[in-house]
C-alpha positions, 0 to 999 in steps of 0.5 A: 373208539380209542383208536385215534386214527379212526376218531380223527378220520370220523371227524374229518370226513363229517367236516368234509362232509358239511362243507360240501353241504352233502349233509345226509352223509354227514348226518350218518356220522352223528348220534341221533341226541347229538348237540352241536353249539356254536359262538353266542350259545347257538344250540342245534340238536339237527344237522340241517337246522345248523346250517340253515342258521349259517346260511344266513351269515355267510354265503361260504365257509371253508376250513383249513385244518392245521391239526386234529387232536384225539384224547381217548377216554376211560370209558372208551370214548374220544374227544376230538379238537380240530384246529386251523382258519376259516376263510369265506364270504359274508353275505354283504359280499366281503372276504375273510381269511385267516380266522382261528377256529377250533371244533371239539368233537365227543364220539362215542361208538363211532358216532359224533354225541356232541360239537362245540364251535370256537372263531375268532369270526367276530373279531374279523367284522 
């Protein structure tokens, strides 16, 4: 997995993926014990619980990617941050835009082991 480029791309594709709720080709890109963890210590071990969760906070969220940084390391892995803002709507019907975020990926054997969610979504009311 050192090869940046591919992680970066993995990455990408998968938040592309969840975005378009085409969550069967986005699940192909995880390890089945993935653990993905959003604010507030919300942990999902599956896909479609995680956005299940979210379907009962916003109506949609939408990424802007400013950068994906790839860190291989020794052991042939990769960590993988992508940063940028996410604009959407809450379910009372209000718009935000502008919103920090940073996702932290680890991929091993090409496949997404674990994510960890950052915003600033809190802070936007």
């Amino acid at each position: 997995m050192a090869d940046t480029t591919t992680a970066a791309s993995i990455v990408r594709s998968y938040l592309e993926l969840v975005e378009a709720r085409d969550l069967d080709g986005a699940a192909a890109y995880l390890d089945p014990a993935v653990v993905i963890t959003f604010p507030g210590g919300r942990t999902f071990r599956d896909l479609h619980d995680q956005v299940a969760s979210s379907a009962g906070r916003f109506e949609f969220v939408r990424k802007t990617f400013d950068r994906i940084d790839v860190v291989p390391t020794d052991d042939g892995a990769a960590v993988v941050y992508a940063f940028g803002t996410l604009a959407g709507r809450n379910l009372q019907g209000i718009d935000f835009a502008e919103i920090r975020f940073i996702d932290r990926f680890t991929l091993a054997n090409g496949l997404i082991v674990d994510q960890m969610v950052w915003n600033d979504l809190a802070e936007s009311g």
